[in-house]
C-alpha positions in Angstrom: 7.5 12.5 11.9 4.6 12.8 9.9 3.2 9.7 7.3 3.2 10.7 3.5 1.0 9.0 1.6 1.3 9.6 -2.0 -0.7 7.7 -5.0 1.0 6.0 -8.0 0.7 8.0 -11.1 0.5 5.4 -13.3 -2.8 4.3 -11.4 -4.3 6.5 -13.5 -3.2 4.0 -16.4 -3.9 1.3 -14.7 -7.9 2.3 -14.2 -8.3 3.8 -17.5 -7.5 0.2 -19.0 -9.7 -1.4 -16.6 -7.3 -2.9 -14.7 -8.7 -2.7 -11.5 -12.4 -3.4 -10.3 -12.9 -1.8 -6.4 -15.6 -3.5 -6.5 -14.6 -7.2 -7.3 -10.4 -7.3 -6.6 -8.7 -7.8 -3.5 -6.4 -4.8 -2.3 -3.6 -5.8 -0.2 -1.1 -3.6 2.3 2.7 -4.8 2.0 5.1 -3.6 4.3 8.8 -2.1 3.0 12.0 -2.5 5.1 13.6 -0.1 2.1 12.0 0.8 -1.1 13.2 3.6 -3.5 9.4 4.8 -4.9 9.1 6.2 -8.3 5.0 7.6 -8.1 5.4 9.7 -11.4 4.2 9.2 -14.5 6.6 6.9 -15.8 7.8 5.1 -12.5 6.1 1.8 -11.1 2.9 0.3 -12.5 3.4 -3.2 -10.9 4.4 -4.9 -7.5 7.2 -6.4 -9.7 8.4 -2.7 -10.1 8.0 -2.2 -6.4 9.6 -5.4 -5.5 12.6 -4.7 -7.8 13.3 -1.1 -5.9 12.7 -2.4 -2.9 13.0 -5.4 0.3 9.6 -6.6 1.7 9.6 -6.5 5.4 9.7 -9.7 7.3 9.1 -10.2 11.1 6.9 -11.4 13.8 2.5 -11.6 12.3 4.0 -10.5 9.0 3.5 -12.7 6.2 5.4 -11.9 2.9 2.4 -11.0 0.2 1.0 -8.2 2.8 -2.5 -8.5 4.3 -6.4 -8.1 2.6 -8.0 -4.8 3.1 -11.7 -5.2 4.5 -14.9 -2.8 3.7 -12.9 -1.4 0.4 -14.9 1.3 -1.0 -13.7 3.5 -3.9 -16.4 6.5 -4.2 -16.8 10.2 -5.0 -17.2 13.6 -3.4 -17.1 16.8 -5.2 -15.0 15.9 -7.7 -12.6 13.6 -5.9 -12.5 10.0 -6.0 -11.0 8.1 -2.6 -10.2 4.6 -1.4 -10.5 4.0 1.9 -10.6 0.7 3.5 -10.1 -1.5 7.1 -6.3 -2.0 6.8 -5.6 -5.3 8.9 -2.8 -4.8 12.1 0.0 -7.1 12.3 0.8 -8.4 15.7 4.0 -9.1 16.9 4.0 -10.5 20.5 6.7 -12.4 21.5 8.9 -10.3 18.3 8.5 -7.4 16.3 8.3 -5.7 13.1 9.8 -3.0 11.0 9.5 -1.3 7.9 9.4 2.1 6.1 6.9 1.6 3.6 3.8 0.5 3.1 2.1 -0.2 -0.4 -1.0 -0.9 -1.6 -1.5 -3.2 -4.2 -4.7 -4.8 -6.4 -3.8 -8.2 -5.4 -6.2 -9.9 -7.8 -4.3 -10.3 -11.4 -2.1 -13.8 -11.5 1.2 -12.7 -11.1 3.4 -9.5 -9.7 3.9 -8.5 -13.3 0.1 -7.2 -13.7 -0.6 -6.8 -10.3 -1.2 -2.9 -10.4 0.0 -0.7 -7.3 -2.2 2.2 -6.3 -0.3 4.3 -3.3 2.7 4.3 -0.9 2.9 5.5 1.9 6.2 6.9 3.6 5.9 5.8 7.0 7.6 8.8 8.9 7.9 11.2 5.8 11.9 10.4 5.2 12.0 6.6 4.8 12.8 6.0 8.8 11.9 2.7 10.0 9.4 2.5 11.9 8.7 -0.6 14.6 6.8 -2.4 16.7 7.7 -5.0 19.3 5.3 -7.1 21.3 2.6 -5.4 20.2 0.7 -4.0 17.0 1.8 -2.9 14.1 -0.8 -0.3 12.9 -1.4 1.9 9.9 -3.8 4.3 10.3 -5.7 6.4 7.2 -6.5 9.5 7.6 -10.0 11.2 6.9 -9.7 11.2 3.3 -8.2 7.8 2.6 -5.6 5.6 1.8 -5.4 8.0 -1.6 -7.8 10.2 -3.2 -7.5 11.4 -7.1 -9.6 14.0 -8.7 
């Protein structure tokens, strides 16, 4: 099946009340064993909100509180504004690791209550598990990001 990545609508909110800084904030992956997104208008703002709909994965190289991007860059082409970033593997010799979500967070702000989310992806387009043992748990973004907004 086929990733979906789809942005948090309320990310819109979230950078139009300066919120988040690209340029300055940490942006963290977290894995989902289940999660129930809500990515319209008036769904989740916060990992709090995340948390509350959802389980955060556990198992072999994961650690709860997800993993730092690297090279974050948050710039424009024609129109359309796109995150992209080196998302970190997990490895899981001598175990593994499962989950069905991943979400990316602006890890920064003090606490999961302002801690803004910016996209989830659906890792195998219905909410199937998806799992790695003795290996690497990857996640992969495509040409045009981890989420892109115009």
């Amino acid at each position: 099946m086929a990733l979906t990545a789809t942005k948090f609508e309320k990310v819109n909110d979230s950078l139009g009340k300066g919120l988040i800084n690209f340029s300055a904030d940490t942006i963290k992956c977290l894995l989902f064993a289940s999660y129930t997104p809500d990515t319209t208008a008036t769904g989740h703002q916060f990992l709090s909100d995340v948390k509350g709909a959802g389980t955060e994965a556990s198992g072999t190289g994961y650690t709860a509180g997800g993993a730092a991007l690297t090279s974050v860059t948050w710039t424009q082409t024609s129109g359309v504004w796109a995150l992209k970033g080196t998302i970190p593997a997990w490895n899981t010799t001598g175990g593994s690791l499962a989950a069905a979500y991943a979400v990316f967070v602006d890890a920064t702000p003090a606490t999961d209550a302002t801690r803004p989310v910016l996209a989830v992806w659906n890792l195998d387009g219905a909410g199937g598990t998806q799992t790695s043992s003795n290996g690497s748990f990857t996640l992969t973004q495509n040409a045009s990001g981890i989420f892109t907004l115009d």
